[in-house]
N, C-alpha and C positions, 0 to 999 in steps of 0.2 A: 887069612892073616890080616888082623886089621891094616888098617891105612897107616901111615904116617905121617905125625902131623908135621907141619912145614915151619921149619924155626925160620923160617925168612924173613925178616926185619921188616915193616913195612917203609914202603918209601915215601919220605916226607920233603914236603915242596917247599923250598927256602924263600924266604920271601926274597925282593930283591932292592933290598937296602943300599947295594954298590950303585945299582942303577940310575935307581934313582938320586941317589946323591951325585951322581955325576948330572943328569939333568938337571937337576936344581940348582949345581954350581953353571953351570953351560948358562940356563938362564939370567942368574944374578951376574953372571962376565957382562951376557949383553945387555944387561941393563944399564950396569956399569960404563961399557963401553960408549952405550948410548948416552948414558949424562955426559960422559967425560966430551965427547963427539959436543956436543948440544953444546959444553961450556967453550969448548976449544974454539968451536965453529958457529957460530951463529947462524940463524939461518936467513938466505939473502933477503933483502926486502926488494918488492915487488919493481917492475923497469918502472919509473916514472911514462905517465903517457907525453905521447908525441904532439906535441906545440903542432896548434891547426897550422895550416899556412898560412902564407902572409896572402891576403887576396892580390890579386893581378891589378894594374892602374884600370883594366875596361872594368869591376869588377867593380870596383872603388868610383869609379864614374857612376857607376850602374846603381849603386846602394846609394849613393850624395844626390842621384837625380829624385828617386825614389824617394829620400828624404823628402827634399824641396816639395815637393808634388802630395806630398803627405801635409806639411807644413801649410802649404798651401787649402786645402781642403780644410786642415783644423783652423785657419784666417777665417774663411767664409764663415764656420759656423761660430768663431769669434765672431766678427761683425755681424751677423744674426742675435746671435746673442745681445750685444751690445744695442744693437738696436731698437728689440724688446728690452732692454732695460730702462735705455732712454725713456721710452714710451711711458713703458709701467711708472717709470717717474713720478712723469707729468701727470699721469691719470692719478697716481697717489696724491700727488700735490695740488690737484683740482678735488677729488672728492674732500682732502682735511679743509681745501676754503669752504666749500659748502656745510661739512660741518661744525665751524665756526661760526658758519654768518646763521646754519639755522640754530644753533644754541644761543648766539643771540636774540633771536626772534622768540626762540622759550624762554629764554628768562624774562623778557621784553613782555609778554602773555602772563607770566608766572605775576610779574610787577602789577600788570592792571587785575587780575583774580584776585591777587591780597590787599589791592586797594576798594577793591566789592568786598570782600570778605571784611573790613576794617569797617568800611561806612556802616554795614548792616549790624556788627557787631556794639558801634556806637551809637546807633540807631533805635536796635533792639527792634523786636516784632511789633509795630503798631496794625489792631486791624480796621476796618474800614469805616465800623461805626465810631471807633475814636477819633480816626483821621475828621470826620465830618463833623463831630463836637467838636473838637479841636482847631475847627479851620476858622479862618476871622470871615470868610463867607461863602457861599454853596460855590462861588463862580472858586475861589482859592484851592476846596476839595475837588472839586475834577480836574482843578488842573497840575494838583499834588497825587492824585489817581494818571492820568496820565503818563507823567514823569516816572512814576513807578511802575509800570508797564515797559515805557520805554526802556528803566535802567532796568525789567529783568530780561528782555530780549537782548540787550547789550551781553549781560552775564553771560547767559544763553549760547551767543556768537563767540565770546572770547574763550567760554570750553570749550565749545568745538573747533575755534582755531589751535587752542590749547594742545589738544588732543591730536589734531593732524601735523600738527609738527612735530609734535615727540616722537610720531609714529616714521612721519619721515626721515628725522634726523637718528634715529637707530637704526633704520636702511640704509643708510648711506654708511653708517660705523661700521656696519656690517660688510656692507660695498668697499670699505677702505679695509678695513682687516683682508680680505680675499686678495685685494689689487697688493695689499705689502706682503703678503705669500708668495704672490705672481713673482713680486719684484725679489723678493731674496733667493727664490729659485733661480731666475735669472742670473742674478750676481752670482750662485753658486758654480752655475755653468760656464759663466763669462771667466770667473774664477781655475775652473779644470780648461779649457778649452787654449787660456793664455798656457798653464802650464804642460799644455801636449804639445803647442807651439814650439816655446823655447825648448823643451826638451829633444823635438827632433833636431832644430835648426844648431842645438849645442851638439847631439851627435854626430851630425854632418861636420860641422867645425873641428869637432875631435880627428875624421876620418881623412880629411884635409892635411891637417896638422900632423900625422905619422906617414906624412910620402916624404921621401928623399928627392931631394934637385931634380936627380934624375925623373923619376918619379914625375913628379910637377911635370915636368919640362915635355914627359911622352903627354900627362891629362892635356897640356896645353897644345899640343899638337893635333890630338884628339877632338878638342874643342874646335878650333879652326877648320878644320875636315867638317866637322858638324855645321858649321857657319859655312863656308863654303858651297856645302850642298845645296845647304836651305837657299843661300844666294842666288845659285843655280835655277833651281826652281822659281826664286821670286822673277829673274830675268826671265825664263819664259814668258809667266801668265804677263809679264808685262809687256813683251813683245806681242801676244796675243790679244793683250786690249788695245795695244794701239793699232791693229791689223783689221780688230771691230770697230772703233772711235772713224777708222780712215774708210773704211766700209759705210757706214752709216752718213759719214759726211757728205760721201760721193751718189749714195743714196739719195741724199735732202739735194744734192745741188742738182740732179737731173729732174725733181720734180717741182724742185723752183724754176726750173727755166719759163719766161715769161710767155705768157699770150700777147701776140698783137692786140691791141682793144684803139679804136678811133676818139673813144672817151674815156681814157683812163682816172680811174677814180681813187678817191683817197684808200691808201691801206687803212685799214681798223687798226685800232691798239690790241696786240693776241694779251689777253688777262693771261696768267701767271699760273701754270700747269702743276699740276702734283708735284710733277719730279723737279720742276725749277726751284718751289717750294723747299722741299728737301736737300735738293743741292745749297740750299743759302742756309738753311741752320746748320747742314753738316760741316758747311764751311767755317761757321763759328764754331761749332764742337772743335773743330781742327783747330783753328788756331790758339784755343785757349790750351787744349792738351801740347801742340809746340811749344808755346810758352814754358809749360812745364819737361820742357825735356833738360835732365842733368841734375833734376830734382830726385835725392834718394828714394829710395823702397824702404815705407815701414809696415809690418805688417799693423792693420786695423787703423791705416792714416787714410783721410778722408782730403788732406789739402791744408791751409796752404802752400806750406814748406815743406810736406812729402807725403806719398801713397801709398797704397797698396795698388793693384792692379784693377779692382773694380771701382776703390777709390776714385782713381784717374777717370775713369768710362762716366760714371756719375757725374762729376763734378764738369768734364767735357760738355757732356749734353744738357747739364745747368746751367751754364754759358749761354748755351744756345735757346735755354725756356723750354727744357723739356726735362721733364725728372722719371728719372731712372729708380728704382728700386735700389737697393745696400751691394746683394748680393748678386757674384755669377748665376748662382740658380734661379735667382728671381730676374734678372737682367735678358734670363737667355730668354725668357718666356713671354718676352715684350716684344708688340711691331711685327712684324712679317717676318718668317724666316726665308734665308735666299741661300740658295747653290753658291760653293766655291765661284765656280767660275761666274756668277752674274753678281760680284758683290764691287758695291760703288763706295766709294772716299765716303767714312764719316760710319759705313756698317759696325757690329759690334763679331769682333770673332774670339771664339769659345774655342778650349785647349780641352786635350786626356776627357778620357770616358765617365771621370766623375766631376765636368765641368768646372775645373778645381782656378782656372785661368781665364782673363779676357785681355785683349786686345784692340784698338780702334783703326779701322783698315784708311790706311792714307792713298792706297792706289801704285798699283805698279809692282802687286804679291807683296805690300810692304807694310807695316802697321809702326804704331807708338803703343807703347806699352809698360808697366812699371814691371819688372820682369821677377826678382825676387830680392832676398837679402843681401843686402852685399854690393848691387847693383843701383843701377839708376835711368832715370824713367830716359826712353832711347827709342828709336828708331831700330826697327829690325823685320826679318823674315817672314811672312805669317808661317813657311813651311819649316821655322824652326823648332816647331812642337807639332806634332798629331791633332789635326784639326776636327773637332768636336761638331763643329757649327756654326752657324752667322744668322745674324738677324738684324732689320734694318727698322731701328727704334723708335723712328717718328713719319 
């Protein structure tokens, strides 16, 4: 019996159009909802950041000293600079006299060549056998031959002076173009070096100018702690020089004690020793820098009515006939150097590790010194700064 066939419908897969229209609505909701969100609500802007803090008064001490000490360094290389400028000046200003006086002397050469050059041209070339027709007697030809000998060695001499001045006076133009390179270099420097100056000494003054009363009133308390110290210490070493001074005296007086002698003879005059020596110029050094105590701080002042710090040291020891170099750096490298503890009235003492300070030692841990901006030239502590070194200038 055949098969039968199967009416059975096949089954057909619907697509699924519900579905997805419900996702696709699902999706445009939250799309939706997201603008509407987005327009409702903005979205936060970010915390502003946190204001640094306010630094601490030690803090503010600490960055003002900094400054100073910075400022200070940029003085030196001020006054270096200016130094070289001066210099370069005068070397500009002596080679343009020399070439002056020697274009003078070429043109001066140039005058007598065009006055040879004129006669011969008025002259014309006469040669020997005319000169001898022509002469009114044999004695008048040799002595018109002579003369013309003589003016051409003359000729002769005024080329080659000719020639050695032009040669010199373009060296020297040469020489003076290099020395006004020198010198605008210089000014360019002395030019940055004032503008690192003022710009720390204006930062510090800023960093000053935002403390409160209070504020102030702790820096100043601080300060004094600071001076105090340094006092402290200057009282020492000055108790311990007079503990050596009274040692040493009691030294010399035991071995001046006399000899009996039956024929006592005259003392000799004792001539005048190194250190007595030194003791009398340092004593002028001193007293011309006393003089100047109460006299402001300028930086890159050299005197009379105010200093700098090496300014003062300089101009001390001028006083006394003896010349000091500009700078601390060139200052410290003069004269002997000597130990803290063996240094005598009139020494030079050196501050911070980039010798940026000096002071001139009056004796008793004390010095005179022009200190910084602001201040004025004073009496103080050597142990009020970090001591670098000393040396004794003459």
């Amino acid at each position: 019996m055949p098969a039968l066939a199967t009416h059975r419908k096949p089954r057909t897969t619907r697509p699924h159009s519900p579905a997805v229209g419900v996702t696709t609505a699902a999706l445009a909701s939250v799309t939706l909802l997201s603008g509407q969100s987005a327009q409702a609500a903005p979205a936060a802007p970010a915390a502003p950041a946190a204001p640094a803090p306010k630094p601490t008064v030690e803090e503010v001490r600490e960055k003002v000293d900094r400054l100073y000490r910075e400022a200070g360094v940029a003085t030196q290389e001020y006054d270096r600079a200016k130094e070289a400028t001066d210099r370069q000046r005068r070397e500009l200003g002596r080679l343009l006299d020399d070439v002056a006086r020697r274009t003078e002397e070429i043109n001066t050469s140039r005058r007598e060549l065009g006055a040879y050059a004129a006669a011969q041209y008025r002259g014309g070339a006469v040669g020997p056998t005319a000169t001898l027709i022509f002469a009114d007697s044999p004695q008048d030809y040799f002595d018109q031959t002579h003369l013309m000998d003589r003016l051409s060695q003359q000729q002769r001499q005024a080329v080659r002076t000719y020639e050695s001045q032009r040669a010199a006076a373009a060296k020297q133009r040469q020489e003076a173009t290099r020395s006004l390179a020198a010198l605008t270099a210089s000014q360019n420097k002395l030019r940055r070096t004032k503008q690192t100056v003022q710009g720390k000494l204006a930062e510090a003054r800023t960093l000053l100018a935002r403390l409160t009363a209070e504020e102030k009133a702790r820096l100043a308390e601080l300060e004094r702690r600071r001076e105090a110290e340094a006092r402290r210490k200057a009282e020492e070493k000055a108790r311990a020089e007079a503990a050596a001074r009274a040692a040493a005296e009691e030294a010399a007086r035991k071995e001046a004690t006399p000899t009996p002698s039956p024929t006592p003879e005259p003392t000799p005059t004792t001539p005048s020793t190194g250190g007595s020596t030194y003791a009398a110029k340092a004593a002028e050094a001193l007293a011309f820098a006393r003089a100047q105590i109460g006299k402001p701080y300028v930086w890159g002042a050299t005197g009379p009515e105010s200093y700098d710090c090496s300014g003062l040291t300089q101009a001390a020891w001028r006083a006394a006939g003896v010349d000091l170099p500009r700078t601390t750096w060139d200052q410290v490298k003069v004269g002997t150097r000597v130990a803290t503890a063996d240094l005598l009235p009139g020494d030079l003492v050196f501050f911070y590790d980039d010798i940026s300070h000096v002071g001139i030692y009056i004796g008793d841990g004390k010095m005179i010194h022009a200190p910084k901006p602001g201040a004025y030239v004073r009496e103080e502590s050597i142990y009020y700064m970090p001591i670098y070194g000393s040396v004794r200038p003459a």
